[in-house]
Backbone as CSV, one residue per row, in Angstrom:
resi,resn,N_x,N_y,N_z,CA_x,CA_y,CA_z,C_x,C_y,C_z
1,UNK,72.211,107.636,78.946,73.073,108.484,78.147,73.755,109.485,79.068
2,UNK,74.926,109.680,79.022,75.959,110.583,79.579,75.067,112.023,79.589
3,UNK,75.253,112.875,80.557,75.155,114.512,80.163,76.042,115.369,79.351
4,UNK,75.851,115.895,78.508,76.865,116.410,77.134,77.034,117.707,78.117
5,UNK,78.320,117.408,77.929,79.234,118.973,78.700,79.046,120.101,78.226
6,UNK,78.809,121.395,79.114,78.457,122.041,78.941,79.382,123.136,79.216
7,UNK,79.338,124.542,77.904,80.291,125.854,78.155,79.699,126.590,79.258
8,UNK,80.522,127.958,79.129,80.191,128.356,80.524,79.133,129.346,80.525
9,UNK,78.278,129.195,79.009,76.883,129.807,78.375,75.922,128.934,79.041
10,UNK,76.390,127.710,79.221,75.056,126.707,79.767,74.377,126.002,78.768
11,UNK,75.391,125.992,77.174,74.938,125.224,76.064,75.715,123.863,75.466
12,UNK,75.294,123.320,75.154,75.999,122.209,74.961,77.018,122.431,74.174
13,UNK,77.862,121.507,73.765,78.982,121.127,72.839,78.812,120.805,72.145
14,UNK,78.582,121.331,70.691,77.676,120.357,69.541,79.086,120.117,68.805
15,UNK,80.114,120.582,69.083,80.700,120.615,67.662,81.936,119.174,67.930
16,UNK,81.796,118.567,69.305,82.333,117.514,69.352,81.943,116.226,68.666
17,UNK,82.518,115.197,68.120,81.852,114.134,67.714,81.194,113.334,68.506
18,UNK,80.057,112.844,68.401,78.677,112.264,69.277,77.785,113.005,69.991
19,UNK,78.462,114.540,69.782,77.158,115.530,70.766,76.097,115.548,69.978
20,UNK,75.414,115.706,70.732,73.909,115.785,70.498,73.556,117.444,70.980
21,UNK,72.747,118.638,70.680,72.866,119.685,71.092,71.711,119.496,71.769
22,UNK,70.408,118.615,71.632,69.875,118.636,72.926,68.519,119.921,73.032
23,UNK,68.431,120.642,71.742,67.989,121.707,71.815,66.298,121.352,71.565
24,UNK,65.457,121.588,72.530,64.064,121.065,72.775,63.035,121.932,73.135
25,UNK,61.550,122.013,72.497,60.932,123.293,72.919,60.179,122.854,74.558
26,UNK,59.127,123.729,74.968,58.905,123.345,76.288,57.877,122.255,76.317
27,UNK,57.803,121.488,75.531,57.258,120.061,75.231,57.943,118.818,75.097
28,UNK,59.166,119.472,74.855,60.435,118.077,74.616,60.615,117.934,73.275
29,UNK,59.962,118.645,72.441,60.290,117.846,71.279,61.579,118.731,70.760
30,UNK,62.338,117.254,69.790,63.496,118.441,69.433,63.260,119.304,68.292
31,UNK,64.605,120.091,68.422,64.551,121.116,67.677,66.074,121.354,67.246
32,UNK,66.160,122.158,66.276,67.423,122.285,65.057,67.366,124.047,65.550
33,UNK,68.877,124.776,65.062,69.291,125.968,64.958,69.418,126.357,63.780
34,UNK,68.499,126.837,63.353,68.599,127.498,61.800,69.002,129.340,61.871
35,UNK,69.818,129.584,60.893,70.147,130.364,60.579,70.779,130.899,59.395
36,UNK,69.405,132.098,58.587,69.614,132.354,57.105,69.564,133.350,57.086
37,UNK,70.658,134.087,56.204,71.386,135.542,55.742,71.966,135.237,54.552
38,UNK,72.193,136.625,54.633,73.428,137.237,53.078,74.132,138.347,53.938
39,UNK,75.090,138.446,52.490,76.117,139.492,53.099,75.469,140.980,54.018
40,UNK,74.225,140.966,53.273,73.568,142.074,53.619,72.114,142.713,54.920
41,UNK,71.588,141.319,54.835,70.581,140.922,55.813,70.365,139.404,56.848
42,UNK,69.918,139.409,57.955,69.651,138.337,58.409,68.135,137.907,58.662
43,UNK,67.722,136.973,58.042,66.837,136.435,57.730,66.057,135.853,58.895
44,UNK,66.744,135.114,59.132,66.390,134.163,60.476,67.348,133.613,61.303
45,UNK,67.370,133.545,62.549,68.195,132.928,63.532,67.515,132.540,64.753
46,UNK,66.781,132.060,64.557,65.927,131.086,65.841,66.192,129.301,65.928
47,UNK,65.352,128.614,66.810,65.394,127.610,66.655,63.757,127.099,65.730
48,UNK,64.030,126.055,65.379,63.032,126.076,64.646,62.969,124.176,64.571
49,UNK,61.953,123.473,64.050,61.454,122.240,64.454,61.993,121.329,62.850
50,UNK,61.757,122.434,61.708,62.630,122.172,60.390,62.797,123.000,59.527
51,UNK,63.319,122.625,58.202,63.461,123.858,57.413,63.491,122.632,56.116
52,UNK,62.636,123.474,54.924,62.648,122.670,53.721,63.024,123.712,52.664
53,UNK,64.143,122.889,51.866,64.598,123.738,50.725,64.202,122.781,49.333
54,UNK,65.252,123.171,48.393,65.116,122.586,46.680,66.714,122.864,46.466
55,UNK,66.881,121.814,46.040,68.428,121.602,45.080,68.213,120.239,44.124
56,UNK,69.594,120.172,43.291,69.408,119.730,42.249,68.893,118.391,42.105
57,UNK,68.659,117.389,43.358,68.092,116.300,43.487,66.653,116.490,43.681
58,UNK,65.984,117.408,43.898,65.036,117.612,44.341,64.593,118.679,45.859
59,UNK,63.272,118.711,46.286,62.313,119.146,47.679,63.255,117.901,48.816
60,UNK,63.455,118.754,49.381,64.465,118.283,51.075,63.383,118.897,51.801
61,UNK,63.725,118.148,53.521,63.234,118.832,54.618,64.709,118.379,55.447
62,UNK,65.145,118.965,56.406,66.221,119.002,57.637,65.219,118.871,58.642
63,UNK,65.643,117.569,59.582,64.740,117.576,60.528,65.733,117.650,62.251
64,UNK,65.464,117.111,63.352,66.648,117.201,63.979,67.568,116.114,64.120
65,UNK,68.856,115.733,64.274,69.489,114.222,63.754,70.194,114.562,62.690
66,UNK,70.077,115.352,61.801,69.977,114.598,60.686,71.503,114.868,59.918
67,UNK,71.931,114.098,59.123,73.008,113.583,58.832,73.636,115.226,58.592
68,UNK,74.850,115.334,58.719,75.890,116.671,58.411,75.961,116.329,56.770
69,UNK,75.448,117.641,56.219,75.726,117.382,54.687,75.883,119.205,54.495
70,UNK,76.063,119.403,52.819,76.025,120.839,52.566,75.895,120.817,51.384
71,UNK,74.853,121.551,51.024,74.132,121.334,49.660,74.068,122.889,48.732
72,UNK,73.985,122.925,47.360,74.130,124.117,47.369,72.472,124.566,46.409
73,UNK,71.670,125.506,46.981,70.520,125.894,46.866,69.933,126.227,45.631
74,UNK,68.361,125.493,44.599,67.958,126.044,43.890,67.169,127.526,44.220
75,UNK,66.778,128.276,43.325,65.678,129.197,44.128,64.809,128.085,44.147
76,UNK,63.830,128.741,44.959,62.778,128.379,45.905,62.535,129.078,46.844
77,UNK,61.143,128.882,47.537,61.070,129.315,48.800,60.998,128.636,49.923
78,UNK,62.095,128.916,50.912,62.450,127.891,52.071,61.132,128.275,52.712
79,UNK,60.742,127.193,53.677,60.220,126.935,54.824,60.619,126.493,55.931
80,UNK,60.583,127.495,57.034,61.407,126.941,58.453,60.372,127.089,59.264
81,UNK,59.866,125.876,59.825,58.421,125.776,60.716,59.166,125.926,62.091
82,UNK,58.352,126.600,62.725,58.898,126.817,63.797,57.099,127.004,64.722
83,UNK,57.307,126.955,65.946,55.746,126.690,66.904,55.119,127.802,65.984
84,UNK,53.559,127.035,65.725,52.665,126.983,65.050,52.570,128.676,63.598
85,UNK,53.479,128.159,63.082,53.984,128.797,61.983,55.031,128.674,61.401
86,UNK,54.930,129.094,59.836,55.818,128.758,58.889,56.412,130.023,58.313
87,UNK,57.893,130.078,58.560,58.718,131.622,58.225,58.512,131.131,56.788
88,UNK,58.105,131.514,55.680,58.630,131.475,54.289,59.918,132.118,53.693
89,UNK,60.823,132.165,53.084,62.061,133.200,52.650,62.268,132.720,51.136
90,UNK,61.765,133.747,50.348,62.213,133.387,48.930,63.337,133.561,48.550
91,UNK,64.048,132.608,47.688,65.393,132.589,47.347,65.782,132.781,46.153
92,UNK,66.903,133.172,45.367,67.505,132.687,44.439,68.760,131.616,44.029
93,UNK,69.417,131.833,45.320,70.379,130.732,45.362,71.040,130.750,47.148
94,UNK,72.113,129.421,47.000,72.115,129.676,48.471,73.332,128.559,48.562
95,UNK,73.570,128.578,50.154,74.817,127.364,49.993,74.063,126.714,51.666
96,UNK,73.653,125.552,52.221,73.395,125.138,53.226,74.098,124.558,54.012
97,UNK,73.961,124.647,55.380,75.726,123.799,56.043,74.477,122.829,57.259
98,UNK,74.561,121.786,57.161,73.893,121.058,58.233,75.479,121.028,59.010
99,UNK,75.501,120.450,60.578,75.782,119.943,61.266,75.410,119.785,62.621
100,UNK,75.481,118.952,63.352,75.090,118.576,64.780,73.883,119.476,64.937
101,UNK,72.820,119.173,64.139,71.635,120.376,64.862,71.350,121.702,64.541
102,UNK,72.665,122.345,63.862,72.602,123.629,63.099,72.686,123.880,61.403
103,UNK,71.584,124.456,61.444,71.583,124.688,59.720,72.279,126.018,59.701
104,UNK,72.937,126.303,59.110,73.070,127.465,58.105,72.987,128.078,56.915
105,UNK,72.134,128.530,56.487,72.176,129.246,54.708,73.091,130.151,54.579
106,UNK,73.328,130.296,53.828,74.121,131.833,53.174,73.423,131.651,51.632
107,UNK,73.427,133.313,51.790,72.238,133.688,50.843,73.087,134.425,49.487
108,UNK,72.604,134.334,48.250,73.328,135.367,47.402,74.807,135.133,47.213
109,UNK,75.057,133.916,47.291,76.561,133.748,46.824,76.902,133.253,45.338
């Protein structure tokens, strides 16, 4: 596999089509960029291994890979596992943005 080009941060290019972001803890395994807020607070912005929500099909998990979709949030309380612990964040509603490796919530919309 090619080396995915890199900015002049030293991070990959996720937002091209076929990047891979590559983002791995010091074990190799991969890992996803989650990041959950509202207009008012930020919740979380680490990397993290997954994150499981609830919408109208049902209990999801986002793992890394995983298909670009955007879903819009039941309450629940997310779970974003990250090394050997689980952030909990209770919700009431939410809007989710997968792509290339990065989640995003927005909270309270």
């Amino acid at each position: 596999m090619a080396d995915v080009p890199k900015t002049p941060t030293d991070k990959p290019l996720i937002d091209q089509p076929g990047a891979v972001s590559g983002i791995k803890d010091p074990a190799g395994k991969p890992m996803i960029h989650v990041k959950v807020y509202s207009p008012y607070q930020n919740y979380f912005d680490d990397n993290a291994y997954s994150i499981s929500g609830l919408n109208n099909t049902g209990p999801f998990d986002v793992l890394p890979r995983h298909h670009n979709f955007i879903t819009l949030l039941n309450p629940c309380v997310l779970e974003v596992h990250v090394t050997n612990a689980i952030k909990r964040i209770r919700i009431s509603r939410g809007v989710m943005h997968v792509k290339a490796d990065q989640v995003i919530v927005f909270l309270d919309v």
